[in-house]
Steps between C-alpha positions, in 0.01 A plus 500: 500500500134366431379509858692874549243591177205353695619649809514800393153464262321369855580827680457772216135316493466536866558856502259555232232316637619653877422869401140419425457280826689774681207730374210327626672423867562839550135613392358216704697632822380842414105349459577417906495879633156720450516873410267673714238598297323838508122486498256801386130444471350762300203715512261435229598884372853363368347168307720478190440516160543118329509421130504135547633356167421061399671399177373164381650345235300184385288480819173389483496295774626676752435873426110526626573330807785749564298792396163420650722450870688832467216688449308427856765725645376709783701777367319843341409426101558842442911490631572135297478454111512105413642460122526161375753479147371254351708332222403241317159330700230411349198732367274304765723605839551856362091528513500379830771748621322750286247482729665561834548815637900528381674649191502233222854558252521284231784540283672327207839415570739303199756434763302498846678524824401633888723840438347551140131470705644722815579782211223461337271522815666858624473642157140423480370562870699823559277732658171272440355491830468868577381589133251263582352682848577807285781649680793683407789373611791747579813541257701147545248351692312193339260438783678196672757487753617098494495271182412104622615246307342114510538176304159391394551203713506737813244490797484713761300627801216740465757688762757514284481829386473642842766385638714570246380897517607482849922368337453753250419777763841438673699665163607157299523559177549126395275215667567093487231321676526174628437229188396166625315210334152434507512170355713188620365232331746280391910459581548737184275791633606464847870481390472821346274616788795447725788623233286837503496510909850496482542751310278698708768436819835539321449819217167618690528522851851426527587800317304784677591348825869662437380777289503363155239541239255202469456293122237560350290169377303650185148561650377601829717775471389926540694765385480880528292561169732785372759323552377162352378749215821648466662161467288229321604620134850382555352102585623275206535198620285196622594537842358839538588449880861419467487862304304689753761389777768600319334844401404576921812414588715715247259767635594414858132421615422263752282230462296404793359146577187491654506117655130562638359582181411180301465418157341167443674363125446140316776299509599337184379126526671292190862428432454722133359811643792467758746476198396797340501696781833468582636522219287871495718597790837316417469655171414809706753511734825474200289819362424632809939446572578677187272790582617604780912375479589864339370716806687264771861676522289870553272308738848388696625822465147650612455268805192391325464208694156394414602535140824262557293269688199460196841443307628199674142329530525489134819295494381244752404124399157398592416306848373246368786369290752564837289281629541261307873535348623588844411142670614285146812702513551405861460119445692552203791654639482269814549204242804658312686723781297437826777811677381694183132420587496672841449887362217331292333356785568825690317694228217274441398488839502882551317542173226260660493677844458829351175395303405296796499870689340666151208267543214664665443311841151438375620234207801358648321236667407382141681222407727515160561127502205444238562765279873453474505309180213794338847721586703316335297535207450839538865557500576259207256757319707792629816372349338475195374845470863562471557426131204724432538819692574809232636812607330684213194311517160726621198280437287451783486161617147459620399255790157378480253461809252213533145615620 
């Protein structure tokens, strides 16, 4: 009777764990076969409009640097408006941002968060720029065609701006670029360096390859600016991204990945910061679950496969404890039931091929070996997150940047 209850325990467990394995071998197939990608240079009469929105929270020490880069674009002043909401920094960086040639927003949150500062920044801006050259803007119009949104940590290419006019001029109305690190300095940093690649393969490329809408990653994103003005008063939560995926995808619109377009972002580098961050998105993806769980049966009715599909990435269990429950429950099982232990092996070494083929080739001659017990810490830290994650909790969970 006992070893029919652990039989039986060992494969419900399995399938569990299976679904979310399934999930990233299918994606990491999928990351194999390119979309052909239509390319339109355009003519400097159709250069977009860009409100390019930075929300720092607590940034001093990164916020100038990001700033001072983004603004030796070689893009027109007069068709980009920089605005930098900043929350919270001290009265000797808001003089020195004062100073550039941006919009300066300053406001005094009780409760601050990146959707409270995204809200906050569209009510404020609205129409700005053309008041500004004195024009008059036609009824509805508010002088810009794409909102930009970057993490204060962000650095970018003085090109950036024109080459993401010429993704804009082919008719997307939602824009992921390509979010990589720009720092790798210890096994923390480049572990999350490499977590974030991933990501890029499986719900990035992976996804638009077969006609699915890419994640969004919470900066280096552009949106349509009536429709990101239409939108942004219904953000509540801390994972304003999460919220924005769900919205475009309820609405049916595609979000393109633009794996060309790079977005240089800091890497957390201490074992805290990487705490608090996940718990951020653990805690927002249960909210994130609960959001969108209500709209699933008319999304299965609907077809709305990109809807279903931002669903199920909700429900899945992070990569990085499969990879490290998946082998212990192999070596486990191979010590109780070593017939049982087959399906475990089976699934553990698929999981492991799939992020082998996830990997970028460019990192996957760098060796895990040495950061292998850092990942095992890392995880430990995951697990604990668990006793803490509230559905109904919305404070921002701030990670800090070193200089």
């Amino acid at each position: 009777m006992i070893w029919t209850l652990i039989h039986l325990a060992d494969l419900l467990l399995w399938l569990f764990l299976a679904g979310s394995v399934a999930y990233v071998v299918l994606f990491a197939i999928a990351s194999l076969f390119r979309r052909k990608r239509r390319r339109v240079i355009p003519q400097p009469s159709s250069q977009s409009r860009f409100l390019v929105l930075i929300p720092a929270y607590h940034e001093d020490n990164v916020i100038l640097n990001t700033v001072e880069t983004f603004l030796r674009q070689d893009y027109p002043p007069s068709k980009m408006q920089t605005v930098v909401i900043s929350d919270h920094m001290s009265p000797a960086t808001n003089a020195r941002l004062s100073a550039l040639p941006i919009t300066l927003l300053q406001p005094a949150f009780e409760k601050s968060s990146k959707a409270k500062a995204l809200q906050y920044a569209m009510k404020e801006v609205r129409g700005e720029s053309l008041e500004v050259r004195g024009e008059r803007p036609e009824t509805g119009e508010e002088g810009f065609d794409f909102v930009v949104i970057l993490d204060a940590d962000n650095v970018v290419a003085p090109d950036f701006l024109s080459r993401l006019n010429a993704v804009c001029q082919q008719g997307w109305q939602a824009i992921q670029c390509h979010r990589t690190a720009k720092n790798s300095d210890n096994d923390i940093a480049a572990l999350d360096g490499l977590s974030e690649e991933i990501n890029n393969t499986l719900f990035r490329r992976a996804h638009n390859n077969i006609g699915l809408s890419s994640a969004l990653i919470g900066s280096g994103m552009c949106f349509s600016y009536e429709w990101f003005r239409r939108n942004v008063g219904q953000l509540s939560s801390a994972v304003e991204d999460r919220e924005l995926e769900a919205l475009l995808a309820r609405q049916r619109i595609y979000v393109r990945y633009e794996e060309d377009l790079h977005v240089m972002d800091e890497k957390v580098s201490s074992q805290d910061n990487f705490q608090r961050q996940r718990l951020r998105w653990m805690t927002g993806q249960v909210q994130t679950l609960l959001l969108m769980l209500p709209y699933l049966p008319k999304a299965v009715v609907t077809l709305n496969l990109d809807y279903i599909d931002k669903t199920l990435q909700q429900m899945l269990i992070p990569r990085s404890i499969l990879l490290v429950a998946l082998p212990c429950l192999s070596v486990l099982m191979t010590l109780l039931a070593p017939v049982w232990s087959i399906k475990w092996w089976c699934l553990t070494a698929a999981f492991c091929l799939a992020l082998l083929i996830a990997i970028p080739s460019r990192l996957r001659s760098q060796s895990l070996s040495g950061k292998i017990v850092m990942l095992i810490k890392l995880v430990w830290r995951m697990v604990k997150n668990l006793v803490h994650i509230d559905r109904k909790d919305q404070e921002f969970i701030h990670t800090t940047h070193d200089k």
